[in-house]
TIKOLVEX-735443 format. One record per residue (C-alpha): z negated, x, y. Coordinates in steps of 0.02 Angstrom, whole numbers, padded with zeros to 5 digits, always signed. Example, Ala and Ser with C-alpha at 12.3 -4.5 7.8 and 13.67 -1.06 7.14 Angstrom:
-00390+00615-00225-00357+00684-00053
end
This chain:
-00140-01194+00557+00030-01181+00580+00091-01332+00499+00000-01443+00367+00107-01342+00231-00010-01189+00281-00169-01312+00287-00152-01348+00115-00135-01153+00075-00270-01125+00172-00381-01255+00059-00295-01201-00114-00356-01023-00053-00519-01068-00034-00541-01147-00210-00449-00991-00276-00589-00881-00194-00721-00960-00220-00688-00982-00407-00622-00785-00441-00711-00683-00548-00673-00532-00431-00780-00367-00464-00829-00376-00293-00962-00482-00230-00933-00564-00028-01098-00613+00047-01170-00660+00215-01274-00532+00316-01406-00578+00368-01408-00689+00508-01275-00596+00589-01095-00687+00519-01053-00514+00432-00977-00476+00258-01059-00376+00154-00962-00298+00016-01075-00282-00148-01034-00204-00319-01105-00101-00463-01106+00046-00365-01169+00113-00207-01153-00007-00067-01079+00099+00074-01110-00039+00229-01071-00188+00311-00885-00249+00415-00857-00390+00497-00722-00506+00397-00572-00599+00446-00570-00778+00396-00560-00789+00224-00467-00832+00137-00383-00723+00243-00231-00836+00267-00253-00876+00426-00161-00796+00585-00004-00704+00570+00006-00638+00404-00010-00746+00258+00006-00731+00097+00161-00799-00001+00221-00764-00182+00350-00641-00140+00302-00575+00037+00492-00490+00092+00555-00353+00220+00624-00505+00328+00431-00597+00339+00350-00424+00367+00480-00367+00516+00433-00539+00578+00237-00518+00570+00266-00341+00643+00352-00425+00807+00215-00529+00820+00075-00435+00804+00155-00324+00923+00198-00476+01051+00008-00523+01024-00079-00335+01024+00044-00249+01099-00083-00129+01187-00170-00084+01037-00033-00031+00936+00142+00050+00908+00285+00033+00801+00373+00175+00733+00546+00188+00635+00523+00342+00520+00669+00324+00406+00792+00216+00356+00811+00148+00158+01025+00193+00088+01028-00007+00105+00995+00028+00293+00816-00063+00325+00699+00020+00415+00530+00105+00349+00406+00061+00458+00239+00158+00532+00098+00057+00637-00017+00174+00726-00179+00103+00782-00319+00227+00880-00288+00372+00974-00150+00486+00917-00209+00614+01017-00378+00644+00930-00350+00763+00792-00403+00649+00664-00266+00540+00570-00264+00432+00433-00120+00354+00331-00092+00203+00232+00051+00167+00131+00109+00020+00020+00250-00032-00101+00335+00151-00156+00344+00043-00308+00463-00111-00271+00370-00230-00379+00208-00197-00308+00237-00307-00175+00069-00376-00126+00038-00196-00065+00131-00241+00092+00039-00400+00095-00122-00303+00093-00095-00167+00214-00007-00296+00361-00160-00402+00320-00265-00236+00345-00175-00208+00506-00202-00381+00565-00385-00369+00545-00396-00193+00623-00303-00268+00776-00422-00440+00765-00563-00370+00778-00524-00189+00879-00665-00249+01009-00771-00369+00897-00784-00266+00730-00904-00104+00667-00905-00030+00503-01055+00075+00446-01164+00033+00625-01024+00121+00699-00890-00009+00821-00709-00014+00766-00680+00021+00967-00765+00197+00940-00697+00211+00771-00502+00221+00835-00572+00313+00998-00601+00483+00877-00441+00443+00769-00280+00353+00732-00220+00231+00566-00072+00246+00515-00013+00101+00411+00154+00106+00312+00150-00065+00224+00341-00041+00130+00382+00140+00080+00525+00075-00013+00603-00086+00054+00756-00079-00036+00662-00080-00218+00551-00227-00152+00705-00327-00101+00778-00304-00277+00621-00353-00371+00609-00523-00269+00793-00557-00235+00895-00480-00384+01063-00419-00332+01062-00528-00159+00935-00406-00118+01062-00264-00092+01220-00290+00029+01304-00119+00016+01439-00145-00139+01395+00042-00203+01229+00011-00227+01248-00141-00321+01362-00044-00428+01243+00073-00464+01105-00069-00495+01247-00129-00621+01267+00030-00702+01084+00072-00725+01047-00087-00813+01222-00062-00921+01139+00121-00977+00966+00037-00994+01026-00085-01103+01116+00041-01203+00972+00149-01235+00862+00025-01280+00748+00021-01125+00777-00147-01100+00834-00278-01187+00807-00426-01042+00948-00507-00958+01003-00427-00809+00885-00547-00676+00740-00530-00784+00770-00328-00781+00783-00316-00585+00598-00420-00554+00515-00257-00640+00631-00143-00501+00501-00004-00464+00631+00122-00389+00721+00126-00227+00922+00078-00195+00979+00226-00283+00875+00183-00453+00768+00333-00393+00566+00325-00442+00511+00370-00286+00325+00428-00317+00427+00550-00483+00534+00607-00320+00391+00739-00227+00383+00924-00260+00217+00937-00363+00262+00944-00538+00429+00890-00526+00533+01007-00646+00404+00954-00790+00443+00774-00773+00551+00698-00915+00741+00703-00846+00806+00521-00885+00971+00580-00831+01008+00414-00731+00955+00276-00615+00856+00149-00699+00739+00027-00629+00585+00135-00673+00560+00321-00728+00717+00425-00663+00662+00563-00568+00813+00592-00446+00921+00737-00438+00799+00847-00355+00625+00827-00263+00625+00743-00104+00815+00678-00134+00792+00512-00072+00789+00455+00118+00617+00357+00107+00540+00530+00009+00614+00623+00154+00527+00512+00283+00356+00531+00214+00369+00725+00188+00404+00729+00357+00277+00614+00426+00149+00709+00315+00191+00868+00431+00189+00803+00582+00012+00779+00620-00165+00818+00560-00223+00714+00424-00405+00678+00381-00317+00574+00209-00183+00478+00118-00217+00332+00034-00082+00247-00063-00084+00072-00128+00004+00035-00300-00023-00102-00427-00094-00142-00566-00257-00069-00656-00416-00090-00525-00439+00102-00536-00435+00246-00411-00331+00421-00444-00407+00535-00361-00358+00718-00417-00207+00827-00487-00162+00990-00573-00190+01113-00434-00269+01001-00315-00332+01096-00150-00454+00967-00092-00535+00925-00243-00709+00888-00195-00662+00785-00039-00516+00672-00139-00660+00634-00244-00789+00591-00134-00659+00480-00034-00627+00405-00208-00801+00375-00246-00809+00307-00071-00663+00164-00118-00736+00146-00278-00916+00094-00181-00823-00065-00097-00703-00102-00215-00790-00098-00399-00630+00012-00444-00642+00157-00578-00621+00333-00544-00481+00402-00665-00447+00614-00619-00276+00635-00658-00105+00559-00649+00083+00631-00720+00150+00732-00557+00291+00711-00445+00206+00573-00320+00170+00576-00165-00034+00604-00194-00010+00757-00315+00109+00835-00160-00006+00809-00034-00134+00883-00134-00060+01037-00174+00045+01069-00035+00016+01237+00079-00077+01119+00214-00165+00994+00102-00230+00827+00097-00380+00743+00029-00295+00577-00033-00319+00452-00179-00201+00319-00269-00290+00153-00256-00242+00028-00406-00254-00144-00357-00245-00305-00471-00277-00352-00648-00119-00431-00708+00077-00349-00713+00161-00319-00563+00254-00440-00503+00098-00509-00461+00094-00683-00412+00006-00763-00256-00140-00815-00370-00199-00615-00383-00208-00639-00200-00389-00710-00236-00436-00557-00316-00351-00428-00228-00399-00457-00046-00597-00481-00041-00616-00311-00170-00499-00191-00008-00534-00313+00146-00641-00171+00229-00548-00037+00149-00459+00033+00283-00625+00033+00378-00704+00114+00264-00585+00269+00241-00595+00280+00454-00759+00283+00451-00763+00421+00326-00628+00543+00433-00732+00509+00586-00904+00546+00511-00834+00730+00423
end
């Protein structure tokens, strides 16, 4: 431990773990110091854990986990494992911070999976969960195996991507209020969209209160309403608000942009997007391409996590565009959490043992197709 600050995290954790009522079950293997993730449902194989209560090593959880502490982890993780992975910019947020892609595995095999976190900037223990993901994959590259298969062979036959904040800007508004935007315009705009909320009855907080629940980006733009799959059937707020407005067209916003792009830039096996709250799994869309394998990676999730399978969602995000688009996608929206976004630290408990092998799990499956 870092300091005894971090010790007494570490023990509050503990307590907080062993005393959640999670869906998911953590057990020992058998003899053999592995986790083995148990539920209602099928049980889809064994992965060897980081230290639980997983706040331990570089990432660790806080109550409002920010850009600034995840640029920091990213350093070092890099200084630590710099040979095992690489940091990509592949867009920049109108507030100016960078959106940031970790690859892990060989980007040269064909096979390519993505993992992205916190389009939504109150669902900020997504980021928390996918650098914690990362930090495992990196932990145990060498150590690790997932389904009998090693985590060494696993990223020899393909790459993870992992996007842990889509929309930075949105997450710094959520946990910071207005000193989470420097650029004057947008905090005009953040003024003005509350002002028109408030007049039209979609809120009636005060103005702090009304930015923690911030799901869009800088621009008051709903990110996952911004993709082209549905988009011109979405209700047309008419404005920037802190949820629901759609944006002037599809793909209008800079971090929308960046992960159209990155979509066509390589072969992907999937797409799986982390959002909060529900503990359920969307796994198909109006005109979905890759029906049958979005729902067997679904049903897949839903094995290790105790997560419902719910077929349909409203259109315009980043799943139903993947989907649908001429070179599709299998990919699923993965719910995590059981109380209103923010979250605080205390979901932590929950959140982390029911998707610790997730990301595992998901390789395994574009390997073994």
């Amino acid at each position: 431990m870092k300091n005894k600050i971090d010790w007494i995290r570490a023990l509050a954790m503990a307590l907080a773990v062993s005393l959640s009522s999670g869906t998911a079950a953590l057990a020992a293997g058998p003899g053999d110091g592995l986790i083995t993730i148990e539920t209602g449902q099928t049980r889809y194989g064994t992965a060897t854990p980081s230290e639980l209560p997983a706040n331990s090593g570089i990432v660790r959880p806080v109550e409002k986990y920010s850009y600034m502490e995840m640029e920091q982890d990213i350093r070092e993780l890099q200084a630590k494992y710099g040979g095992r992975m690489t940091v990509n910019v592949i867009g920049t947020s109108a507030d100016g911070r960078n959106i940031y892609e970790i690859i892990v595995g060989n980007v040269n095999s064909g096979r390519h999976v993505m993992i992205q976190g916190a389009i939504h900037g109150r669902e900020y223990m997504t980021p928390l969960l996918v650098m914690k993901q990362l930090e495992t994959a990196l932990e145990q590259y060498d150590t690790g195996s997932y389904g009998g298969v090693s985590y060494a062979s696993l990223f020899d036959q393909a790459a993870v991507h992992f996007l842990p904040m889509v929309n930075p800007d949105g997450v710094s508004i959520s946990q910071y209020g207005m000193q989470g935007i420097t650029s004057p315009a947008l905090r005009q705009l953040v003024q003005d969209a509350y002002a028109k909320d408030l007049a039209e009855g979609r809120t009636t907080q005060s103005l702090e209160r009304y930015l923690t629940y911030w799901k869009a980006n800088g621009r008051g733009v709903d990110l996952n309403s911004n993709f082209d799959a549905g988009w011109e059937n979405l209700n047309d707020l008419g404005h920037p608000s802190y949820a629901g407005y759609r944006g002037t067209s599809p793909n209008s916003e800079p971090e929308s942009r960046a992960l159209v792009n990155l979509a066509e830039k390589y072969s992907w096996s999937l797409v799986l997007n982390y959002h909060s709250m529900g503990e359920v799994i969307y796994w198909d869309y109006q005109g979905n391409r890759v029906q049958s394998q979005s729902e067997d990676l679904a049903n897949r999730i839903a094995g290790i996590t105790g997560y419902r399978l719910i077929a349909s969602s409203g259109g315009g995000g980043y799943k139903d565009w993947v989907q649908t688009k001429e070179n599709p996608i299998p990919s699923v929206t993965v719910e995590v959490g059981s109380v209103s976004c923010p979250m605080p630290l205390g979901e932590w408990a929950r959140v982390w043992p029911q998707n610790e092998t997730v990301w595992a799990a998901v390789l395994h499956w574009a390997v073994s197709r």
